[in-house]
N, C-alpha and C positions, 0 to 999 in steps of 0.2 A: 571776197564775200559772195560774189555770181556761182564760185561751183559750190559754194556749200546751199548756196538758194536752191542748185540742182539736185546737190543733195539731199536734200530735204524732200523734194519732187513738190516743193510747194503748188505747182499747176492741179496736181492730184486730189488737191482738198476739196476740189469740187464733189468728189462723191462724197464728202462728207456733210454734203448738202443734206442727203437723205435724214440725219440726224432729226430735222425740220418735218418732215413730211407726216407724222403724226400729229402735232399737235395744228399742222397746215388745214389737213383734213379732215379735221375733228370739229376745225371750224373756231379754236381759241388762239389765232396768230397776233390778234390785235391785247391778248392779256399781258402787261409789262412782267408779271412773275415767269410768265412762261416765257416771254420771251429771251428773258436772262439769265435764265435756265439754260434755254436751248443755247443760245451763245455760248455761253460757260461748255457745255458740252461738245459744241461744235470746235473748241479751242482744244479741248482735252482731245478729242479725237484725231486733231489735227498732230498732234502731238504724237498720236499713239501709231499714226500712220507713215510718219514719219521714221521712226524710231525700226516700226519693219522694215521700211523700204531700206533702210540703214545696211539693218540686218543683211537681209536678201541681200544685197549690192556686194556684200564683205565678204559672205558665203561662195559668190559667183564673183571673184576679181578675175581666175584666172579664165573661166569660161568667157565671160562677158568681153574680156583682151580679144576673144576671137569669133567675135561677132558684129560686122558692120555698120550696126549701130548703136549698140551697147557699149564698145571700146571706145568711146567719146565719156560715159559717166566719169565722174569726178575719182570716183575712186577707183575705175579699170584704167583708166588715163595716165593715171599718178598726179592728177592737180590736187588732192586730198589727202593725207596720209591715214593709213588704216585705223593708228592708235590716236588719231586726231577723232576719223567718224567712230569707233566706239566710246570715247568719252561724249560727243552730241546725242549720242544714241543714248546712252545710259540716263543723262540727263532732260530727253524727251519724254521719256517710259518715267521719270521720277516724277515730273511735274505733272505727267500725266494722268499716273494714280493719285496726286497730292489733290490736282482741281478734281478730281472725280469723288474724292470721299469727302470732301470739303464742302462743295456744293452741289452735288450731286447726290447720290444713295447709295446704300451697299450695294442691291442689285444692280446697279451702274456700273459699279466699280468692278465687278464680277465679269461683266460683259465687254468691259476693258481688260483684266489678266485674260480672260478664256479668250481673246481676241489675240493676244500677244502671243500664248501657248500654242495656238495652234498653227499662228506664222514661226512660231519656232519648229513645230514640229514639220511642216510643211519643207520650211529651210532645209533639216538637217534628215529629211529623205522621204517624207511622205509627195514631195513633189513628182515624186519619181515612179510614185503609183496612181494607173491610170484607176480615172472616176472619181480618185478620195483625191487628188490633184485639181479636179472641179468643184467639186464638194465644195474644201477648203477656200478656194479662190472666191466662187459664190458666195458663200455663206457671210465674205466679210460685209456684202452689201447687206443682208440680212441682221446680221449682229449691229448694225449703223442704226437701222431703222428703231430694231428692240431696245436698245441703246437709250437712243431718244427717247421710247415710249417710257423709260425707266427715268430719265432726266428730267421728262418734265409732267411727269405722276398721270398718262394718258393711257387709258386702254386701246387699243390697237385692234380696227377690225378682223376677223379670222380673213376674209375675201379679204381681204388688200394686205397680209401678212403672205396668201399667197399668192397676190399677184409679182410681189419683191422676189417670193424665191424665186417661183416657175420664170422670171424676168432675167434673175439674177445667173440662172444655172443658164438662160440664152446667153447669154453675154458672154460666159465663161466657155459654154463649147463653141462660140462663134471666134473668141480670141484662143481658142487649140486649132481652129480647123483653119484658121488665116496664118497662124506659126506652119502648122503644117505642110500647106500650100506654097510659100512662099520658101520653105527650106532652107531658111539662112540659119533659125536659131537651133542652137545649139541644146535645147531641154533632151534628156535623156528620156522622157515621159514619152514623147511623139511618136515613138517604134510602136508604139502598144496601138494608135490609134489608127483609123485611117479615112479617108473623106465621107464615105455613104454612114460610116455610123454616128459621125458628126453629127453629119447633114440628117440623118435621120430624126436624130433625140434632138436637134435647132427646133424644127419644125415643131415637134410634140411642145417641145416648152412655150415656143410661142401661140402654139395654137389653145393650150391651159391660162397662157397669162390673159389672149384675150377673153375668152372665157369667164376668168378669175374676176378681173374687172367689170366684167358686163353685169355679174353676179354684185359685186363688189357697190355698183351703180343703181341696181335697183332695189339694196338694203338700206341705203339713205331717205333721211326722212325728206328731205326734195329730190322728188323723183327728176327732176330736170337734169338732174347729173347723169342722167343714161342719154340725154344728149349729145355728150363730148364722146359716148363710144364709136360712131365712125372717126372721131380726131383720133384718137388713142392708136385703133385699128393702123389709121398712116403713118401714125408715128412710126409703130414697130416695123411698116414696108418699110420706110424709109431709114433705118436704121439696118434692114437688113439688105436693102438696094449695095450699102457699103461694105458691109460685112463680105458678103459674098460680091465683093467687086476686088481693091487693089488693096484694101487698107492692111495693118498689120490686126486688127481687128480689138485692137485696144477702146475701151467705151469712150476713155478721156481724147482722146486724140481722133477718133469720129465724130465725135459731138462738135466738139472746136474746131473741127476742121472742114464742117460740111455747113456753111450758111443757113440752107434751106434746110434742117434736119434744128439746128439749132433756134430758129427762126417759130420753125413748127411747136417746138416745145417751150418759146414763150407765150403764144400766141393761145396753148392750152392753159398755160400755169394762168393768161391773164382770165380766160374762160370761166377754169374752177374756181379763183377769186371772184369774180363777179358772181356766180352761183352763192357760192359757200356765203359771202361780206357783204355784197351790195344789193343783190335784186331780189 
């Protein structure tokens, strides 16, 4: 039961936190309709994210054999067998669309298939082309957000749609330029890149995310939420304190793994709650 939990990447479901972050923001967390929406949602995505990592892991058996730390997953290992995880796989993706059209919307369910298709396409060789290899990666934090915005019937500020991207595309060239760096993994993608163009387009994105949000802060109708933008500001040092340190520069595996990094971002969530619910 443990490698198929691995297989699953059940730890990962964490970004599908973001599902929330619309109707968090908007200021309707405490409505039980929305609420259970957004859970329903967050189950289906869970599902959905699942189902790729499935994917990915089956496409990459024999690469991931000869990778350091990849040749431990369940299915480059052999504690899995292939036609064991394409049936869990098939059956993630089924329930997945089932709770999404059930209780969810068509537009929901939309941003669930487009979500699937393009980890398929990614899979079977777009991963392999540099920029649309970020793109895709990014985007799935992006599709989470919209996601939710569709789940629990929320309009979605333009400034904090691009705060996710310009966020999202950090994250995604911060976890190319630590594969890079670190030259164990095996991506075919990595020839194309190399550290200064990284490190260049890191900076531009995070320097728009903080930006995005400052803007983002002072279109609320309590202005007091432009308070939290020196928190935000240290958030992102301190996320990229590790980035450009030893990590593989994985978000899920930074986050959990760095106390003070995690520490900071409850300390905000508790922030915006008291702004947004209580004062």
């Amino acid at each position: 039961m443990r490698e198929y939990i691995k297989l699953l990447r059940v730890k990962h479901y964490i970004k599908n936190l973001l599902v929330f972050i619309p109707m968090f923001f908007a200021g309707e967390f405490f409505r039980s309709d929305k609420i259970m929406r957004g859970t329903v949602g967050f189950i289906s995505f869970c599902l959905l994210s699942s189902a790729v990592y499935i994917l990915n892991d089956y496409r990459d058996i024999e690469k991931d054999r000869n990778h350091p730390k990849k040749k431990y997953r369940p299915l480059a290992s052999g504690k899995v067998k292939p036609k064991a995880a394409i049936i869990v796989m098939v059956i993630c993706l089924i329930l997945s669309i089932g709770i999404s059209l059930t209780f969810g919307s068509i537009q929901a369910t939309i941003c669930v298939v487009l979500y699937f298709v393009m980890n398929v396409l990614y899979s079977i060789g777009l991963k392999n082309k540099p920029i649309i290899d970020i793109v895709i990666l990014s985007s799935g934090f992006v599709i989470r957000v919209i996601f939710g915005a569709f789940v629990t019937n929320i309009v979605i500020s333009k400034w904090l749609y691009l705060v996710i991207t310009t966020g999202s595309l950090y994250m995604g060239l911060g976890k190319r330029r630590n594969e890079l760096k670190a030259r164990t993994d095996t991506r075919e993608v990595l020839k194309y890149y190399n550290g200064e163009f990284l490190d260049k387009n890191m900076y531009v994105c995070v320097a728009l995310a903080d930006v995005f949000y400052s803007l983002w802060t002072l279109e609320m109708s309590d202005t007091r939420i432009s308070w939290t933008i020196p928190f935000f500001i240290i958030i992102l040092m301190s996320y990229s304190l590790n980035v450009e340190g030893n990590s593989d520069g994985d978000p899920v595996d930074i986050i959990l793994h760095d106390k003070v990094l995690l520490l900071l971002l409850i300390v905000y969530a508790i922030c915006i709650f008291l702004l947004l619910y209580l004062i």
